[in-house]
N, C-alpha and C positions, 0 to 999 in steps of 0.2 A: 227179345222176340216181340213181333206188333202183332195185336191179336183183331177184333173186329171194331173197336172203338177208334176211329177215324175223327179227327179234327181238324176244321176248317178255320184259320183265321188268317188275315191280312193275305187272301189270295194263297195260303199256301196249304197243304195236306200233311198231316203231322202224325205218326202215328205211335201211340204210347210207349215207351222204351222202357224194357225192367230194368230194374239197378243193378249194375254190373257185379261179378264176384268180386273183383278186387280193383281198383284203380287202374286203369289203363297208362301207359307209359304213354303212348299216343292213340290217337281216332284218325280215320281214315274215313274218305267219304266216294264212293261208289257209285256210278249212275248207274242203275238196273236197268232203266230203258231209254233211249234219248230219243226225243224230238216225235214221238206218240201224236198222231192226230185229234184225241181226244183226252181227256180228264178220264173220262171211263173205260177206256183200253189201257191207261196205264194204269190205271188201281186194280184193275183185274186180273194185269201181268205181273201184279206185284204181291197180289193174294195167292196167285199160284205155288207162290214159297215161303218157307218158316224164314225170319232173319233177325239176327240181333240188335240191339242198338235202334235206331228213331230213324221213320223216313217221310219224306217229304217231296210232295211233288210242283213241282216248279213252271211257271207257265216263260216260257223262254221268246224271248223280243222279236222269234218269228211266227209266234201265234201258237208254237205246240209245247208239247209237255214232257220235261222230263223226272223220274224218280231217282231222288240220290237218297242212300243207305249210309248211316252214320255211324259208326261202332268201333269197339278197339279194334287195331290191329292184331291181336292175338285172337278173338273172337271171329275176326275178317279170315286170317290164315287158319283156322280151320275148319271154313267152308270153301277153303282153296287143296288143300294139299290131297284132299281124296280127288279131287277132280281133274289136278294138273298128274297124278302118278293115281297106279292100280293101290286104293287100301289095303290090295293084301299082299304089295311086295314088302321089302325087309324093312323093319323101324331105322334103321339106319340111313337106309334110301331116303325112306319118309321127311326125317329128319334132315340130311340136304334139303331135300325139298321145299322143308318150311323155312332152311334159313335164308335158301333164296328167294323165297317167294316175298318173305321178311324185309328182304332187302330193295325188292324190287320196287316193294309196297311204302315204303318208306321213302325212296327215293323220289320215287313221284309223288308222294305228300308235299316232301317239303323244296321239290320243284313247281309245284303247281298253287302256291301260295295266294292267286290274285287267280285263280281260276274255279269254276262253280264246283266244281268236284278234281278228283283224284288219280281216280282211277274208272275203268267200263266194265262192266261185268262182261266175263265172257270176251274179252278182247282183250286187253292190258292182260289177267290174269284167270283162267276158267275160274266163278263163282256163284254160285247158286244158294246161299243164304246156307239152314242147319241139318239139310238133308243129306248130307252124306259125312256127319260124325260117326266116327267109330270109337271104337279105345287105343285103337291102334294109334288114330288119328291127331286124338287128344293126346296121346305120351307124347308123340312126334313135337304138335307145337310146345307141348309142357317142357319137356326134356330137352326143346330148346330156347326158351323163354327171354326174348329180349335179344337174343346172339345177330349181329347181322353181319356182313362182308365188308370190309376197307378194304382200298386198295391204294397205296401211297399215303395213306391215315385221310382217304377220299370214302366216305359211302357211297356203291359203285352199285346199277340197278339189277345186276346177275340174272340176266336174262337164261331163257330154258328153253328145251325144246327134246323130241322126242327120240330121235335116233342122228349122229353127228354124222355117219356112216365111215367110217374108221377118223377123220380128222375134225373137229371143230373149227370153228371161223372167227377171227377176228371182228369186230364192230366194223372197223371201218370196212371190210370186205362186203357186208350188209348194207349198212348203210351210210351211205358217202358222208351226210355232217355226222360230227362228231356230237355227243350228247352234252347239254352246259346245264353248269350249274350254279348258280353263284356268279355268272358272269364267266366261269370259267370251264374249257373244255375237259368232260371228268376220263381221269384216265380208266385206260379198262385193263384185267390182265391177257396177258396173249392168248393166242390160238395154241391146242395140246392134240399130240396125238392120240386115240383110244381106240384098244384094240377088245374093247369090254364089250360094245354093241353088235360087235360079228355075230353074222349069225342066228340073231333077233329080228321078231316081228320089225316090217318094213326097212331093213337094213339094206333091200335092195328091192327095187319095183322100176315099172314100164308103165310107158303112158301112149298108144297107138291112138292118133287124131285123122281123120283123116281130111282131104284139102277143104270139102266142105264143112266140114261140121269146124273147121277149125277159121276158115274166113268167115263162117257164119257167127263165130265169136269176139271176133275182131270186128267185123260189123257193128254188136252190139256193146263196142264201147268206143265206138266213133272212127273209127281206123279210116283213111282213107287212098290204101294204097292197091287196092280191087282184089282179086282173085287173087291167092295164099299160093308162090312159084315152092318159094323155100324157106329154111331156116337157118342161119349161120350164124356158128359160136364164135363171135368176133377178141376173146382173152381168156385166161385165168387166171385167180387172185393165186392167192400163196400157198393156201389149201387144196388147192386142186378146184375150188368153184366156178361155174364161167360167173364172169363177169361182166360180159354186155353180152345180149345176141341181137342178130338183126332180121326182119322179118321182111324177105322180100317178095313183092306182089307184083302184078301185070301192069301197076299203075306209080309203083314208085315204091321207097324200101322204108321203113320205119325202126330205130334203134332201143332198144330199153333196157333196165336191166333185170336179170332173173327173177327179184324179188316181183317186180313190175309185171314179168310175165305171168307169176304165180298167181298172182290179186288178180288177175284177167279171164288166167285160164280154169284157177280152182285149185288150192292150197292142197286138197286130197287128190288131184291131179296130177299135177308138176308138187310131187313131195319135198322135194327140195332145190336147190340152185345147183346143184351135185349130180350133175347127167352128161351124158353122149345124145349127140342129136342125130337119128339115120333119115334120110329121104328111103323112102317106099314107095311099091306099084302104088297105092292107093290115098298116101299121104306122108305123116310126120310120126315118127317112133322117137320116144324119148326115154333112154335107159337111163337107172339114177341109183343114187345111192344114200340111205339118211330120210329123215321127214322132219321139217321144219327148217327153221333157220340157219340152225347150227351154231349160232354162238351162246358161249355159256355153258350150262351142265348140258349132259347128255342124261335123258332120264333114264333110258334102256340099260346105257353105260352105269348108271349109279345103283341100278337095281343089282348087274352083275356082280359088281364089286362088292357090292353088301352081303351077295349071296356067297361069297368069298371070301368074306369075314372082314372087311376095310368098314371100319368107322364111318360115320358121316363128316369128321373134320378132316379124314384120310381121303373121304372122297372126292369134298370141295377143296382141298391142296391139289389133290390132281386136274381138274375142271377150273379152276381160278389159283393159278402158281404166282408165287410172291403176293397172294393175297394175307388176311387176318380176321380171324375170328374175333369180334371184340361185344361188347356189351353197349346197345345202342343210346349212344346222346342226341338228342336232339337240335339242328341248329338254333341258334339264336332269336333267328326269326320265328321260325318252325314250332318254337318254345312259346314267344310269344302269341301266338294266333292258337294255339292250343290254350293257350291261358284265357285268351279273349272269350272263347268257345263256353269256355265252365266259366266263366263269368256270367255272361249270355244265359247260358241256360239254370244258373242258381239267382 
């Protein structure tokens, strides 16, 4: 935790770190806020919250500033797990929760080896430093300490998300490349069905746009095909997701795909890629099913099952099949630049 003793040397903001309870397996490092127009907006966003481990803020080769947060990953996951799940669903849930977040966190460490940081707060993984420890929260990461996800004896990033709305998604349905690592494409496990999230908050939602307010959005991120005629769901993946739709105007038609549309229109908008598209007197109705991406765990889904008495290693077999629970090593590399680190700073 950095308290008000702030130091300034060779250009950088360093802030005091206490001595960890016990030796960290690995450190992760976090930007809290990138690209800050000033020195003084990012110390002050960064005073707004308790956090572990040493931060420093960084003056980046386009004139702005960003704060990266350095600390174990075990310290990191559990100022993650109350914020990506409710603290007061079942420790079990929780638990999924931390080994994927574990995984997830790991994965992008030791892919981002030659990069200034990690991971984003509040992007890559909701984080907000030590304000939302529980006991709950602490057994969670405790109780699963070190554990992360293989999949082929590959450490795989087990992405999450909040409601699948009865089927989960494949990566590639998501996102066209494939994720490398190593130079190599990491395999993922399949898409599963789950009938756990029926019935759960956002399991099913609308999103009624109408033509103006919706060319007026497409306006403001450059569209140039005029006035908003229609919208046509041009496929669907495997899951039942679309997969392209097409956005036709007065002036010409533009293609994207769901996730693209999402980042345009508003992730609490279009909750998912998991919808019916209607034309209306008055514009665009879009019925759906699920919030977020859908691949990976279902969190709603994992809360159920917990509450139904399934383990947390019963629940990520069902959410990542033919996957493994294993005890996290480090790669090679991964190993060394961790080592560089406690060198560096003893």
């Amino acid at each position: 935790m950095f308290g008000l003793g702030v130091i300034l040397a060779s250009g950088v903001f360093a802030a005091d770190p206490a001595p960890p309870a016990s030796e960290p397996i690995a450190t992760v490092r976090v930007a809290l806020i990138r690209d800050a127009d000033s020195m003084e907006r990012t110390i002050q966003s960064v005073f707004d919250s308790k956090y572990e481990g040493n931060i420093r803020v960084v003056r980046t080769a386009n004139g702005k500033f960003t704060a990266i947060n350095t600390l174990g990953v075990e310290d990191y996951l559990k100022g993650v797990i109350g914020r990506e799940m409710s603290p007061t669903c079942p420790v079990e849930a929780l638990k999924a929760q931390a080994v994927a977040a574990r995984s997830h966190a790991l994965f992008s460490a030791e892919d981002s080896l030659d990069a200034p940081y990690d991971l984003v707060a509040n992007i890559s993984q909701a984080y907000r430093g030590i304000d939302q420890r529980t006991r709950r929260i602490r057994d969670a990461a405790d109780g699963t300490r070190n554990e992360v996800i293989t999949f082929k004896d590959m450490l795989v990033p087990t992405f999450f998300h909040a409601s699948c709305g009865g089927h989960t998604a494949s990566i590639q349905e998501v996102w066209s490349q494939a994720l490398q690592k190593d130079a190599r494409a990491s395999a993922m496990p399949p898409s599963v069905y789950c009938s756990a999230c029926a019935a759960t908050a956002h399991f099913q939602w609308a999103a009624d746009l109408t033509h103006c307010s919706f060319t007026q959005k497409m306006k403001s991120w450059g569209s140039k095909i005029g006035e908003l005629v229609r919208v046509e769901v041009m496929g669907r993946s495997a899951s039942g997701r679309v997969s392209q739709v097409r956005l036709i105007g007065t002036r010409g038609d533009e293609l994207m795909t769901p996730e693209k549309l999402r980042s345009l229109i508003g992730y609490n908008v279009l909750k998912s890629g998991f919808f019916e598209v209607e034309k209306t007197s008055s514009g665009i109705l879009f019925k759906g099913e699920g919030w977020g991406h859908g691949v990976g765990l279902c969190q709603f889904g994992a809360q159920r099952m917990a509450e139904r008495g399934a383990t947390y290693k019963e629940i990520l077999a069902h959410y990542f099949p033919g996957s493994k629970i294993v005890s996290y090593k480090p790669s090679e590399g991964f190993a060394a630049l961790q080592k560089s680190k406690s060198a560096a700073v003893n």
